[in-house]
KEKE-3310 file (N, C-alpha, C; in steps of 0.2 Angstrom, whole numbers, plus 5000, padded with zeros to 4 digits):
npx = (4970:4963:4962:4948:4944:4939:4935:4937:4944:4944:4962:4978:4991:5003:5021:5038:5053:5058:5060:5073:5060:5051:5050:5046:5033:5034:5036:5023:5014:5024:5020:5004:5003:5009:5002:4989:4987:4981:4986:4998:5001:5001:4993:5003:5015:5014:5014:5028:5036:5035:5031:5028:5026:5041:5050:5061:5079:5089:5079:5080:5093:5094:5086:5092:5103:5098:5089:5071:5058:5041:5023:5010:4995:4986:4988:4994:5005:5005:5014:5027:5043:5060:5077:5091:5111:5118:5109:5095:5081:5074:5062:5046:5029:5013:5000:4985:4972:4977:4981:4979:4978:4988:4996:5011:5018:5016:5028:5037:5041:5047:5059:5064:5070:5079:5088:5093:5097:5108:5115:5115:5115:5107:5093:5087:5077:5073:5057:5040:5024:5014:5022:5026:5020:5018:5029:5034:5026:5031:5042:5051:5060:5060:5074:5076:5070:5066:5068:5064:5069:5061:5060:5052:5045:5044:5047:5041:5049:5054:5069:5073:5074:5079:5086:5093:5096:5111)
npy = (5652:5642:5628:5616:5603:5595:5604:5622:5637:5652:5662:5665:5656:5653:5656:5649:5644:5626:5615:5604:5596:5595:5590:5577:5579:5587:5576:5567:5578:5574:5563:5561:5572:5566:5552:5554:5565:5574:5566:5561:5552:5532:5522:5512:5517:5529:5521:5516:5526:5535:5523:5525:5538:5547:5545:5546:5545:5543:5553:5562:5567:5571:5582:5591:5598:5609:5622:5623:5629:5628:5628:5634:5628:5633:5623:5615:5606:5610:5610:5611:5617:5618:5623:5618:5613:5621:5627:5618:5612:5601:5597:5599:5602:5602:5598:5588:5597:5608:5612:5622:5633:5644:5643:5635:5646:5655:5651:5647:5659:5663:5655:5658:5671:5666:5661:5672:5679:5671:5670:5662:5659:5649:5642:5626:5610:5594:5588:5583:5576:5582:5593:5601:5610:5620:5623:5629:5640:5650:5652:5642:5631:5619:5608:5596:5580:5567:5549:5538:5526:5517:5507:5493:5503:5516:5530:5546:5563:5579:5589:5604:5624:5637:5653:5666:5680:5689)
npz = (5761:5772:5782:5788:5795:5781:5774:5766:5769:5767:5771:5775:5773:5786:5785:5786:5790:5790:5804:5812:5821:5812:5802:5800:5799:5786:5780:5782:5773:5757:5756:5755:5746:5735:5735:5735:5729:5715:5699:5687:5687:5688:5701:5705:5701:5709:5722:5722:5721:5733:5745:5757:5773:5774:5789:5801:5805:5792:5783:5791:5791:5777:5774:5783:5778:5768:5765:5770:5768:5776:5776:5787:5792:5805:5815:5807:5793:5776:5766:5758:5752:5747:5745:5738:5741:5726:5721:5718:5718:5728:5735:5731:5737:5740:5750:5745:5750:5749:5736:5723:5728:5728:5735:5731:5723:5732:5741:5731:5730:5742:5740:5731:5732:5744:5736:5728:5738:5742:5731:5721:5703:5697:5697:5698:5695:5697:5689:5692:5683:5687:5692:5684:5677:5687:5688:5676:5677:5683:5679:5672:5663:5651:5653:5649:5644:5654:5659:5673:5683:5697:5710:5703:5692:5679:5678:5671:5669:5669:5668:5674:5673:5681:5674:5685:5689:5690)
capx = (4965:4965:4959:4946:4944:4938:4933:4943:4942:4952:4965:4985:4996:5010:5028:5043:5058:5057:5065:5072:5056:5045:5054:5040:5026:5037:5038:5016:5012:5025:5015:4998:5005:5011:4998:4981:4983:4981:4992:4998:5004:4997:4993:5008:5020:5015:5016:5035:5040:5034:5028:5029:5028:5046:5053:5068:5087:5091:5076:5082:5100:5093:5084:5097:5106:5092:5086:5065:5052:5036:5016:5005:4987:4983:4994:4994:5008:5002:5017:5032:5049:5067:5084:5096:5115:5118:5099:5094:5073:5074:5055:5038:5023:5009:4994:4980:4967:4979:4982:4976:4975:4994:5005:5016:5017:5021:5034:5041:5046:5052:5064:5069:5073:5084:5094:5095:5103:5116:5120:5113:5112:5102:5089:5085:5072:5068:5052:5034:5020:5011:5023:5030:5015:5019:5038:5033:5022:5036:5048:5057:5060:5064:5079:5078:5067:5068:5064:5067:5066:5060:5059:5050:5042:5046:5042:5041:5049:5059:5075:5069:5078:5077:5092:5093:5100:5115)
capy = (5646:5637:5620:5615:5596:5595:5612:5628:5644:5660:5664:5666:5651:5656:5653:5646:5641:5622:5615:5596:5594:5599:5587:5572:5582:5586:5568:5567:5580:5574:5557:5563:5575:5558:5547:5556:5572:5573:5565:5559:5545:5526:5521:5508:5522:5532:5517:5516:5533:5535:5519:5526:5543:5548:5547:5543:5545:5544:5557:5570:5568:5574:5588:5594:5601:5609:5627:5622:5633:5627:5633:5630:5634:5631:5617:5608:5605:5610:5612:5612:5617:5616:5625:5611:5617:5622:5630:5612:5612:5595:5596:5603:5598:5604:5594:5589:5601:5618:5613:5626:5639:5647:5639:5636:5652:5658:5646:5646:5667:5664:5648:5662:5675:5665:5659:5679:5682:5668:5673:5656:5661:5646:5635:5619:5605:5586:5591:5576:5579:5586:5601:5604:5617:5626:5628:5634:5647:5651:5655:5638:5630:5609:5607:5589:5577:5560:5543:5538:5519:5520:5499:5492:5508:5518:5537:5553:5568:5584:5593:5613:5626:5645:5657:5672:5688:5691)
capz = (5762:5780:5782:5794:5792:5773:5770:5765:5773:5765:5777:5773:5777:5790:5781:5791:5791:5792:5807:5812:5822:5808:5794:5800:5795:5778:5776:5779:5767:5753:5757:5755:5741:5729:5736:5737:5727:5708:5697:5680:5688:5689:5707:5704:5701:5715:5729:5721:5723:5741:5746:5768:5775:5776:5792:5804:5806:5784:5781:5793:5789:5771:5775:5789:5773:5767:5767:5768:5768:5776:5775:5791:5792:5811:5818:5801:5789:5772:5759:5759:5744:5748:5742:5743:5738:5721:5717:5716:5722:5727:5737:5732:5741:5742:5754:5740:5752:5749:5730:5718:5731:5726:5741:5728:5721:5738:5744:5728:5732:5746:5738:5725:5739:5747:5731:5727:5744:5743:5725:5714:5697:5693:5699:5693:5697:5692:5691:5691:5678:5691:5695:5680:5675:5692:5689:5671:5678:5689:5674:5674:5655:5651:5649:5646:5649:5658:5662:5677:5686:5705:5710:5693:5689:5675:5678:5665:5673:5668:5670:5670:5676:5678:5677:5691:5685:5694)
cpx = (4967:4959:4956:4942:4943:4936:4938:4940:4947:4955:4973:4989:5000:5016:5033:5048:5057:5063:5067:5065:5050:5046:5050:5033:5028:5033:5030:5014:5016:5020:5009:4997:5004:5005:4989:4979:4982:4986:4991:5001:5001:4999:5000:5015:5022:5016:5024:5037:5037:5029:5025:5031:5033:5046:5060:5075:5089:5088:5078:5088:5101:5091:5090:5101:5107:5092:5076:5062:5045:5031:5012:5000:4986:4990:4997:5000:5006:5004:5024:5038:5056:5072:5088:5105:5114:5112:5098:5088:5073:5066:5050:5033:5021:5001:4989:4976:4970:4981:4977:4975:4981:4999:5009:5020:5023:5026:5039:5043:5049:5059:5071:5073:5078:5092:5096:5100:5110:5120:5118:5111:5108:5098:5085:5079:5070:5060:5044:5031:5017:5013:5026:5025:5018:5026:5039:5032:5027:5044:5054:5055:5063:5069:5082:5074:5069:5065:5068:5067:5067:5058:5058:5047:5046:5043:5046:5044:5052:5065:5073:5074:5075:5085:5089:5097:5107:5117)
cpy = (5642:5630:5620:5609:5595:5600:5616:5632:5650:5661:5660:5661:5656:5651:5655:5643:5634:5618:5605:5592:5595:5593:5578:5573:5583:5579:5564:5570:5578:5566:5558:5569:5569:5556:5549:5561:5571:5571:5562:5552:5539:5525:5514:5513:5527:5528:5516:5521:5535:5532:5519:5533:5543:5549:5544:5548:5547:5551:5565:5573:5572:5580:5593:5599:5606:5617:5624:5628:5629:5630:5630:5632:5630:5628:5612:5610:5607:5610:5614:5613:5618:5622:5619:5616:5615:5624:5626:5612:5604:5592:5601:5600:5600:5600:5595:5595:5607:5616:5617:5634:5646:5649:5639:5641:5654:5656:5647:5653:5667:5658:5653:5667:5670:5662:5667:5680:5678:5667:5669:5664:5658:5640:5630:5613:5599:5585:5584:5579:5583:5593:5603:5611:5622:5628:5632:5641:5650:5655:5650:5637:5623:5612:5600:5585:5568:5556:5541:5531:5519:5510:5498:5498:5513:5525:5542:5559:5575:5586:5601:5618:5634:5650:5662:5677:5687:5697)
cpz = (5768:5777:5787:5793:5786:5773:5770:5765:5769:5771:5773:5777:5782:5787:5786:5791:5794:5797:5809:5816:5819:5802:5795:5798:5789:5775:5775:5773:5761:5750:5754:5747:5736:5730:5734:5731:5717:5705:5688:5679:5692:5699:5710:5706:5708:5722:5728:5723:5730:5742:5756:5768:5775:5781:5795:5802:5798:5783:5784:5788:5782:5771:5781:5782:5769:5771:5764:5770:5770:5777:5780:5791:5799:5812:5810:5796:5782:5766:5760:5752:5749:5743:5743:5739:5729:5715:5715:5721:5722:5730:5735:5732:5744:5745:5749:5744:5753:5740:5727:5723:5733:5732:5734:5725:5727:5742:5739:5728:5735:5746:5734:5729:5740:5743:5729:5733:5744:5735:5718:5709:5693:5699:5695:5698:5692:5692:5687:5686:5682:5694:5690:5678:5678:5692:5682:5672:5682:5683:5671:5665:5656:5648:5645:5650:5650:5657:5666:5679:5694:5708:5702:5690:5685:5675:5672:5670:5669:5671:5667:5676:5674:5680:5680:5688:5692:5699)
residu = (UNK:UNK:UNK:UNK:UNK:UNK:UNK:UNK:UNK:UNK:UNK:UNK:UNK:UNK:UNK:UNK:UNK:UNK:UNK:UNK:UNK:UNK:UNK:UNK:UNK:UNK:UNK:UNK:UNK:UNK:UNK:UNK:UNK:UNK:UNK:UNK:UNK:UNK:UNK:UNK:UNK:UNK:UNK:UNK:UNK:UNK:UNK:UNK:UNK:UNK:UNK:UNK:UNK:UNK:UNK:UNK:UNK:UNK:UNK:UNK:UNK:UNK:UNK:UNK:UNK:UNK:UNK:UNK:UNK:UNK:UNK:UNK:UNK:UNK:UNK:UNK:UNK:UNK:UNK:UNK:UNK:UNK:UNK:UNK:UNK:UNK:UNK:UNK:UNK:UNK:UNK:UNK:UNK:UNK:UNK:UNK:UNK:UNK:UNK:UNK:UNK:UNK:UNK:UNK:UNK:UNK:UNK:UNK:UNK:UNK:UNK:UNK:UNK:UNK:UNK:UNK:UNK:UNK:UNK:UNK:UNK:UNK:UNK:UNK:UNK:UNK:UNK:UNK:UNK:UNK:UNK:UNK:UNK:UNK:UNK:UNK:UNK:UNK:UNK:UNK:UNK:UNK:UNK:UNK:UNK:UNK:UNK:UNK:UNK:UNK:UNK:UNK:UNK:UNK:UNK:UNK:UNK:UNK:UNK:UNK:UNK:UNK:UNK:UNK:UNK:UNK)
# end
């Protein structure tokens, strides 16, 4: 699916290793992800949990850590997932205009690949209402669920996890 201002075109993201001058357009599409795209959550709750595109000095310094995986269609940012250490998925975000078109899918192979290569036996995820389905389909299971407090807002989330063969 390519993006060509509001319309979608078939055609295969290009997936990439995300780099520190890539982790400002992270920080729009997780914006535009929260803010714009489908949710289970009041428009209160999502100006709480990212209230400003992430950027700057703190934002990199997180991601620096960070194995990411990003999705571009053309010039544009479209979807991003993470490794962080310990098989810990700390980002997935997919731009409302590539949702349903199995970016996630495809990031989330290349997420799983790289925890086979460096040996995790488990990945785990605090996962929204809105991705908990796609880490289902994915093989993940609640291990427990949450509530979270992000300023005064009170979010629903998961703990879901998938063990990896050895």
């Amino acid at each position: 699916m390519c993006l060509v201002g509001n319309a979608r075109l078939k055609c295969s993201p290009l997936l990439s290793v995300a780099t520190p001058a890539d982790y400002d357009a992270l920080g729009q599409v997780m914006f535009a992800a929260v803010r714009t795209g489908a949710s289970g959550y009041t428009q209160a709750q999502r100006k709480a949990w990212v209230p400003h595109p992430c950027t700057g000095h703190v934002w990199h310094q997180r991601l620096a850590a960070q194995y990411i995986v990003m999705a571009q269609m053309g010039d544009d940012c479209v979807g991003f997932m993470n490794l962080a250490p310990k098989g810990y998925i700390d980002f997935a975000y997919i731009h409302p205009n590539a949702q349903g078109s199995g970016l996630f899918r495809k990031l989330y192979a290349e997420i799983e690949k790289q925890a086979r290569s460096t040996h995790q036996t488990r990945l785990w995820v605090h996962a929204s209402l809105m991705a908990q389905p796609a880490f289902t389909a994915m093989g993940f299971a609640v291990s427990r669920e949450e509530s979270v407090k992000i300023g005064s807002e009170i979010f629903e989330r998961s703990e879901m996890e998938k063990r990896l063969p050895a």
